[in-house]
C-alpha positions in Angstrom: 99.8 94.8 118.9 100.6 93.7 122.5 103.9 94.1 123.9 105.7 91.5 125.0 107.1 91.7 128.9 109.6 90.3 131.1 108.9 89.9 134.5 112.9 88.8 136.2 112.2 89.4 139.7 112.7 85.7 140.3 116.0 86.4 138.9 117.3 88.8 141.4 118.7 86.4 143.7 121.3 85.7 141.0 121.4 89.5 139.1 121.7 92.1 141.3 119.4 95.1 140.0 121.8 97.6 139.6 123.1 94.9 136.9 120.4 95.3 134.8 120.1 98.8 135.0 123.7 99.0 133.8 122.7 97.3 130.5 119.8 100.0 130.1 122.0 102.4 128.0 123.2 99.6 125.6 119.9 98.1 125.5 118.0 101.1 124.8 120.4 101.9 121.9 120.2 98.6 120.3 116.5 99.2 120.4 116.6 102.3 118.4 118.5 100.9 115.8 116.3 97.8 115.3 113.5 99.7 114.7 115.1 102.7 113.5 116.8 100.3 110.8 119.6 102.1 111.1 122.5 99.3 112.4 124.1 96.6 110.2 121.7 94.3 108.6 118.7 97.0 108.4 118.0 95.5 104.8 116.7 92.4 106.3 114.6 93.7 109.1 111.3 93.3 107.8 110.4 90.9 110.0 110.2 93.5 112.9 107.0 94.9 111.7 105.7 92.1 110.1 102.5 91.1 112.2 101.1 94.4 111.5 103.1 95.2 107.9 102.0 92.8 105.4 100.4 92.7 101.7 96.7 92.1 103.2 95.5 91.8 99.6 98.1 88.9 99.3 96.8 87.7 102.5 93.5 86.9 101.3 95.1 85.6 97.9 96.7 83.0 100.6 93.4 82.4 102.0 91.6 82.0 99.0 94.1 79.9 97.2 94.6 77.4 100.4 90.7 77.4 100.3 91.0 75.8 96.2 93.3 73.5 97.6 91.0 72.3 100.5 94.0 72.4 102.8 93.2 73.0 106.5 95.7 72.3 108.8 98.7 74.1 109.8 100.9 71.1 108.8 103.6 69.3 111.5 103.0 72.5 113.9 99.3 72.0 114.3 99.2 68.3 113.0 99.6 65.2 114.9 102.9 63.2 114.5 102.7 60.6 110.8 99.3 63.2 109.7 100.1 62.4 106.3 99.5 58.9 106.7 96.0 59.3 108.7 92.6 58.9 106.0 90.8 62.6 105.4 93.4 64.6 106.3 95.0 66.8 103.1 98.7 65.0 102.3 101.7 67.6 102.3 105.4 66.3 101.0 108.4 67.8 100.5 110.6 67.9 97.7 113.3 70.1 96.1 115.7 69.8 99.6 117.9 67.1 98.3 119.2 65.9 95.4 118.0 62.2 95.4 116.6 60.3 92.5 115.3 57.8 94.5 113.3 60.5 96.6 111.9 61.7 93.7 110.6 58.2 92.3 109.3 57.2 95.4 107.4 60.5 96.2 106.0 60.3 92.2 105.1 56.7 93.5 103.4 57.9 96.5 101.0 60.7 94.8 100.5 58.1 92.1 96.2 58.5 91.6 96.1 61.2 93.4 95.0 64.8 92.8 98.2 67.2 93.6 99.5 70.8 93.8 102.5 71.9 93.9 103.3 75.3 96.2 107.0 76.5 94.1 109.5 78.2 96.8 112.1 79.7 95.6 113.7 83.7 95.6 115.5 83.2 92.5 114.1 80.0 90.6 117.5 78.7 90.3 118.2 77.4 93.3 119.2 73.7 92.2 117.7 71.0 94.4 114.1 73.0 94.3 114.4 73.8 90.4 115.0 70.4 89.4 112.4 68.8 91.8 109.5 71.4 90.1 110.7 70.4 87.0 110.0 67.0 87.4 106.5 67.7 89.0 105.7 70.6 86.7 106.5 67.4 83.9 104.3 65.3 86.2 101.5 67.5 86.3 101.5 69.0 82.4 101.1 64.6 81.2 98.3 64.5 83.9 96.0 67.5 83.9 97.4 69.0 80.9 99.0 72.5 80.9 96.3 74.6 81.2 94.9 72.8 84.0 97.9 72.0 85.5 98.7 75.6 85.2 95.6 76.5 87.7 97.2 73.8 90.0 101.0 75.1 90.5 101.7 78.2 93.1 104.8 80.3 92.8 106.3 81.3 96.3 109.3 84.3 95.2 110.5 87.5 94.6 108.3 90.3 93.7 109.7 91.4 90.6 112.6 89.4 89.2 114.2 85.9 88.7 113.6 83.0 86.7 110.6 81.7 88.6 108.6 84.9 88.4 109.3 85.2 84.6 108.2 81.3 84.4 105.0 82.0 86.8 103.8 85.2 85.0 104.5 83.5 81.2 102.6 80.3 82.6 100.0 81.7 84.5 100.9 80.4 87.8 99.4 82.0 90.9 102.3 83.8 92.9 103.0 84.9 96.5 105.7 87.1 97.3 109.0 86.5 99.4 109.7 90.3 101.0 113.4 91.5 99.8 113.5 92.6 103.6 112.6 89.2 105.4 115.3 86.6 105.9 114.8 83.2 105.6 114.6 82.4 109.2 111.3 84.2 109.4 109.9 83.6 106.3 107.3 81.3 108.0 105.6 84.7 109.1 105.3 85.1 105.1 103.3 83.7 102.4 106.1 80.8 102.4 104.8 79.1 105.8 101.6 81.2 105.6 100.4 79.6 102.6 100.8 76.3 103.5 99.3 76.3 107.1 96.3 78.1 105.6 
């Protein structure tokens, strides 16, 4: 992997050098200890190798499962502004991030005749405003496809091993992708939570 650099010669009218060079010690330190995972927090540093330290078999999972879905587009990052509302283009909405009825109804309205899936995120699968919004598509889905089908159509995005959505994904037959116990939320977009749905 490349290395990022820092060029801050343009800087040095307002840093003097010797500045910087007094940082070195503390800099280098800190350095060691991110990748080291030896300073507070080293249980959630995952992220630091994570372009290069993944589940590549998952990877292609992703890949594969995005490629059933006929999704293409890396949703609002690679997508023009109002996407959803253009013809051709694969619809993504949001759900489980509130707690509105009305949000519900009118997003059950929206995907009225249409053919859906529904990509479940959630570490534990009892996170409130995300378990009761798959509950009322998982509902949605089971009336319209019926469960097996409907089974084939529903992803499960959490832990590896434990919580109330894995149990509910492995007893259902749900494909799953895994949140890493050392990945924070703030870059879970470099896991199979934001991968999956740009793919």
């Amino acid at each position: 992997m490349k290395k990022i650099t820092l060029d801050y010669s343009n800087a040095l009218n307002f840093i003097r050098q010797e500045e910087i060079d007094l940082m070195q010690e503390k800099v280098s330190l800190c350095h060691k200890m991110l990748h080291e995972k030896t300073g507070a927090g080293r249980d959630f540093l995952g992220w630091v190798d994570l372009p290069e330290n993944y589940d590549k078999e998952e990877f292609e999972r992703v890949k594969a499962a995005a490629d059933r879905l006929g999704a293409r587009a890396a949703l609002e990052m690679l997508n023009p502004p109002f996407s959803n509302e253009l013809s051709g283009r694969t619809k993504v909405y949001f759900a489980g991030h509130n707690m509105s009825s009305s949000y519900l109804k009118g997003l059950l309205d929206v995907i009225e005749g249409k053919d859906i899936s529904v990509n479940v995120i959630s570490k534990s699968g009892t996170t409130t405003e995300p378990a009761i919004a798959f509950r009322v598509f998982k509902e949605y889905m089971e009336e319209k496809y019926g469960r097996e089908e409907a089974s084939k159509r529903i992803y499960a995005t959490t832990d590896k091993n434990k919580g109330a959505l894995k149990s509910l994904a492995e007893s259902q037959g749900y494909e799953s992708f895994v949140i890493p116990d050392d990945v924070g939320g703030r870059y879970s977009v470099l896991t199979p939570v934001g991968l999956f749905p740009m793919a």
